[in-house]
Backbone as numpy.savetxt, mean C-alpha at the origin, in Angstrom:
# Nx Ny Nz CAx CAy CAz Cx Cy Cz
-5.24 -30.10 43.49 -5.39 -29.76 42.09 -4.52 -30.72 41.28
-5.09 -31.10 40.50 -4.51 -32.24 39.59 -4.22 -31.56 38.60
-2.70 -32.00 37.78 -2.50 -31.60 36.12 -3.32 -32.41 35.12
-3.27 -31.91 33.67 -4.03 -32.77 33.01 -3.33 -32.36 31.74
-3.39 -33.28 30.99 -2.46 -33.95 29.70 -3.56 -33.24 28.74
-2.37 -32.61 28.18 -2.49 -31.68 26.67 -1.98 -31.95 25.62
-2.94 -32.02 24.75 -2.13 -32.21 23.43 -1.39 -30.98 22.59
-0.14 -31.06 22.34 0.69 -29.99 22.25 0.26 -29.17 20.89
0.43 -28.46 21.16 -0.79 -27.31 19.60 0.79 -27.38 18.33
0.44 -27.78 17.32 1.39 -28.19 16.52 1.89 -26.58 15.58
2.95 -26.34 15.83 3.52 -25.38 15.28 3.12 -24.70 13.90
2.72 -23.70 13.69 1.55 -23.03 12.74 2.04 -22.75 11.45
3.77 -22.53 11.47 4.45 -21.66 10.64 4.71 -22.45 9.28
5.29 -24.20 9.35 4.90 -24.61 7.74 3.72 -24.67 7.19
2.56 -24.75 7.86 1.51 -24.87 6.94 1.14 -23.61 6.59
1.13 -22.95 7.23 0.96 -20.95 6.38 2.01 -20.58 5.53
2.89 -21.04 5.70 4.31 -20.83 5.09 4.56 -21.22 3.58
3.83 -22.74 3.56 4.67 -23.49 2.74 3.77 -22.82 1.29
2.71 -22.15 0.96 2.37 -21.41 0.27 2.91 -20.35 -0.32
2.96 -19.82 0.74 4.21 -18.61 0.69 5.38 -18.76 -0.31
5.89 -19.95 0.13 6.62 -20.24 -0.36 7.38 -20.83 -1.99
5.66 -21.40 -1.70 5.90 -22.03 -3.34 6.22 -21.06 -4.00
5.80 -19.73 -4.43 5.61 -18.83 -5.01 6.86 -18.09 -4.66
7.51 -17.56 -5.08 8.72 -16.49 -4.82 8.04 -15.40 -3.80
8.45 -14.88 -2.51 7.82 -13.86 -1.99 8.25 -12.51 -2.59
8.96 -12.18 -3.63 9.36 -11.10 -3.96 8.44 -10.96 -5.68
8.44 -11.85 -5.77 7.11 -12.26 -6.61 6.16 -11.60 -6.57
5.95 -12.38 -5.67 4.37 -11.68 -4.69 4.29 -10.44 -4.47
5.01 -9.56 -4.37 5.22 -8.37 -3.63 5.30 -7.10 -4.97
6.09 -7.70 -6.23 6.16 -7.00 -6.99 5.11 -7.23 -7.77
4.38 -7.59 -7.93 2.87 -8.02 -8.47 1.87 -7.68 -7.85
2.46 -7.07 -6.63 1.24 -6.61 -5.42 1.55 -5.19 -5.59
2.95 -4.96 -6.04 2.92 -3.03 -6.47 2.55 -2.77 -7.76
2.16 -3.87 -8.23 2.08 -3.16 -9.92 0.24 -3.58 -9.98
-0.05 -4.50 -9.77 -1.60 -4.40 -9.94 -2.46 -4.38 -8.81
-2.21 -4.59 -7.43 -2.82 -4.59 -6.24 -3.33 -3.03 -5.47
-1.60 -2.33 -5.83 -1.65 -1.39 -4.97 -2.98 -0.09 -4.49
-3.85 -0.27 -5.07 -4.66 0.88 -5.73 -6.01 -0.19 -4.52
-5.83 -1.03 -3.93 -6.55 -1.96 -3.49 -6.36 -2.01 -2.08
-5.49 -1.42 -1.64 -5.06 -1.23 -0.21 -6.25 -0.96 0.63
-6.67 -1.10 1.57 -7.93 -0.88 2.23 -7.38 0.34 3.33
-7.80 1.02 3.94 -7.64 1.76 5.06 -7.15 1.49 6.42
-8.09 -0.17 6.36 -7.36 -0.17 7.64 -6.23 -1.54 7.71
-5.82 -1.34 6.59 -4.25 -2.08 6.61 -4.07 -1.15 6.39
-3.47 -0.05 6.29 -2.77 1.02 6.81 -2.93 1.63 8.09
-3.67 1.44 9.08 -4.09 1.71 10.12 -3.27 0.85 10.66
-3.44 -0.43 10.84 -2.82 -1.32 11.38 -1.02 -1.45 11.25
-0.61 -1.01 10.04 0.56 -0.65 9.63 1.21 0.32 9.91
0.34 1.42 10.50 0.93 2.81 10.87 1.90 2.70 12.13
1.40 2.07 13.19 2.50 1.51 14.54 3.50 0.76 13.98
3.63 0.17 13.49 5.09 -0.47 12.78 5.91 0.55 11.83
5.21 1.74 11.55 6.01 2.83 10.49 6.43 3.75 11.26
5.67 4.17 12.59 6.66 4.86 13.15 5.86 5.07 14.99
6.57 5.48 15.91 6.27 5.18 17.27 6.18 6.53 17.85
5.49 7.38 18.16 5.49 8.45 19.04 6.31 8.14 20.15
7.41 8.33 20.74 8.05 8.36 22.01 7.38 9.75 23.14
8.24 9.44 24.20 7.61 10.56 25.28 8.16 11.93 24.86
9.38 12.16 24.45 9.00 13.60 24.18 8.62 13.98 22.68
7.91 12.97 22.15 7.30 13.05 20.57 8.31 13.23 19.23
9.29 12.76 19.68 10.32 11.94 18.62 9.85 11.05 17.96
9.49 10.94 16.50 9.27 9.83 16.33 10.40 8.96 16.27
10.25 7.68 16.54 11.15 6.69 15.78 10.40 5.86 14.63
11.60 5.51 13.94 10.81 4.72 12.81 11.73 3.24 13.52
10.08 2.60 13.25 10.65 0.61 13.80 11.03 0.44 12.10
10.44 0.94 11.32 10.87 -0.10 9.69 11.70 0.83 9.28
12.56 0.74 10.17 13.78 1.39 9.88 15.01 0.89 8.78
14.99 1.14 7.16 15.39 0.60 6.48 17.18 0.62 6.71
17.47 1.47 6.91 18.92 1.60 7.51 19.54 0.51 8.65
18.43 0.43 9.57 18.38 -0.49 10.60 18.61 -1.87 10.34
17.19 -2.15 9.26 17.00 -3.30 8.99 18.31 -3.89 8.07
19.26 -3.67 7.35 19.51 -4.42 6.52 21.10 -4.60 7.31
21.33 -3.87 8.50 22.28 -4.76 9.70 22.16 -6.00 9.77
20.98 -6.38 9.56 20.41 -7.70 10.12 20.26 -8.45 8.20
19.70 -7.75 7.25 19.33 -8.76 6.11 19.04 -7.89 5.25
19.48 -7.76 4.34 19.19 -6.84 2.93 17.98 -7.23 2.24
16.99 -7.99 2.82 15.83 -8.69 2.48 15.14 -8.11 3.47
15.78 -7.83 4.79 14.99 -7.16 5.33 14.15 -5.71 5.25
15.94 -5.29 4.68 15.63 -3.66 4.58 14.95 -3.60 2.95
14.61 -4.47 2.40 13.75 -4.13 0.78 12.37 -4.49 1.47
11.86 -5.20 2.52 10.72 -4.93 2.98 9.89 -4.28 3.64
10.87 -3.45 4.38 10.44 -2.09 5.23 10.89 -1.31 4.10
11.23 -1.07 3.02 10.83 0.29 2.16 9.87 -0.19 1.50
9.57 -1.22 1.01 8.64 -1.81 0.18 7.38 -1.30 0.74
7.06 -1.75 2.23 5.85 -1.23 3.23 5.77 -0.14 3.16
6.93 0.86 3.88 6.54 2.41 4.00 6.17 2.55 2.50
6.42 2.53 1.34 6.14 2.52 -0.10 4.82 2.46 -0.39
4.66 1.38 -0.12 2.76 0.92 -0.11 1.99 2.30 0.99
2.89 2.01 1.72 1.81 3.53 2.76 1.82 4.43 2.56
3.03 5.35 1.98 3.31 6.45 1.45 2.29 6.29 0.20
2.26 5.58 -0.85 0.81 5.18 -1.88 -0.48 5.43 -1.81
-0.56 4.75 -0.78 -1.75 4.82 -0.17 -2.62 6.11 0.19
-1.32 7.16 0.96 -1.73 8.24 1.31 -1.59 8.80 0.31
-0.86 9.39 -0.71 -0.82 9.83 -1.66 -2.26 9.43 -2.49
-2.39 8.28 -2.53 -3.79 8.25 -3.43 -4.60 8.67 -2.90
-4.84 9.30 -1.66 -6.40 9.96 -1.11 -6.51 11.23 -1.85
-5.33 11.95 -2.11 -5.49 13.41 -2.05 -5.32 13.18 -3.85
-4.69 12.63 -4.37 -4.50 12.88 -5.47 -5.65 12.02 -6.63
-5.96 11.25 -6.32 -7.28 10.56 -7.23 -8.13 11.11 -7.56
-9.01 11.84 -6.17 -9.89 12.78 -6.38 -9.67 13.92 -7.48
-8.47 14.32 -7.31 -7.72 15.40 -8.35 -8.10 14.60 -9.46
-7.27 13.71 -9.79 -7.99 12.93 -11.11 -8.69 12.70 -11.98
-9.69 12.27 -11.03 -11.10 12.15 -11.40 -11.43 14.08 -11.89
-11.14 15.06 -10.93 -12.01 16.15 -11.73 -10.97 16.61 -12.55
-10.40 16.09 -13.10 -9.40 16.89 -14.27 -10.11 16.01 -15.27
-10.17 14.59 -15.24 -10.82 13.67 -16.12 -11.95 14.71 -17.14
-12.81 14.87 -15.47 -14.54 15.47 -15.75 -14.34 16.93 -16.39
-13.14 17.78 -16.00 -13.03 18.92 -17.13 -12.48 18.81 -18.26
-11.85 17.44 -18.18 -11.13 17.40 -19.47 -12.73 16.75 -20.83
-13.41 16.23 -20.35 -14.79 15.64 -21.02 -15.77 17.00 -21.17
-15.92 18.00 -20.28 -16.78 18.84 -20.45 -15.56 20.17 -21.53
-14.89 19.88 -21.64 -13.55 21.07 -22.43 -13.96 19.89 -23.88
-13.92 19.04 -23.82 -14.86 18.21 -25.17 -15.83 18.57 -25.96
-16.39 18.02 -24.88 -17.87 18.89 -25.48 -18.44 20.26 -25.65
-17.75 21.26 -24.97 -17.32 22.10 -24.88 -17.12 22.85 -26.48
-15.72 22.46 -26.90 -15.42 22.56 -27.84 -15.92 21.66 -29.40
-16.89 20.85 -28.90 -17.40 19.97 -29.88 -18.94 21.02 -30.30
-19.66 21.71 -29.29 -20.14 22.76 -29.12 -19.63 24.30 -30.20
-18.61 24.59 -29.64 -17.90 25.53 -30.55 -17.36 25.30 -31.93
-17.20 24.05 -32.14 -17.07 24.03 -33.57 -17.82 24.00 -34.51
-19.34 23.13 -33.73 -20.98 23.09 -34.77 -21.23 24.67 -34.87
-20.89 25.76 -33.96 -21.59 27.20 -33.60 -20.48 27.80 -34.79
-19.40 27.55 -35.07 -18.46 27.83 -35.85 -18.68 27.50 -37.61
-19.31 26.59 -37.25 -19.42 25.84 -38.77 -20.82 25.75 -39.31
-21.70 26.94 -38.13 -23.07 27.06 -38.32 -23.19 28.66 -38.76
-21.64 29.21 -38.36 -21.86 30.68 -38.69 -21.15 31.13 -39.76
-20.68 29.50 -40.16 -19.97 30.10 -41.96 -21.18 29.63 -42.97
């Protein structure tokens, strides 16, 4: 068996990076909670859920984005694991509560007309 000459796969991280970069990443992030958030898809939170927290064997969770944890290591760290759980905690919160929304919206439009109703019946019986 003979070896055979490879060309070495060139390191991935400045050219994805250097974008990143131009731009402030905290930038990015706070511009991603103020007009993005509502845009989150499902399954980036799916995919995000194993990094928020780990079922162990006797069903402890641990949390890996452990903000306490993280900022041992970088206070940049630990503003990005709350930043995440933040976005996910959002996320879930917007399932249950939008819907709410929306039908308070739709009673608040039919309590309109409603009363736009009662005032012609009002001003039809003077």
């Amino acid at each position: 068996m003979s070896k055979y000459s490879r060309d070495f796969i060139e390191d991935s991280y400045a050219t994805h990076t250097s974008k990143l970069l131009q731009q402030p990443l905290l930038q990015m992030l706070l511009n991603f909670s103020k007009d993005e958030k509502d845009n989150i898809n499902p399954e980036t939170i799916e995919f995000l859920e194993p990094y928020l927290s780990l079922e162990t064997e006797d069903e402890v969770p641990v949390l890996l984005f452990d903000p306490d944890l993280a900022s041992k290591t970088s206070a940049a760290l630990k503003g990005l694991t709350t930043w995440a759980k933040a976005m996910s905690d959002y996320h879930k919160a917007s399932k249950i509560v939008n819907p709410k929304l929306r039908l308070v919206e739709q009673k608040k439009n039919a309590l309109e007309k409603a009363q736009a109703e009662l005032d012609d019946a009002k001003e039809e019986l003077r």
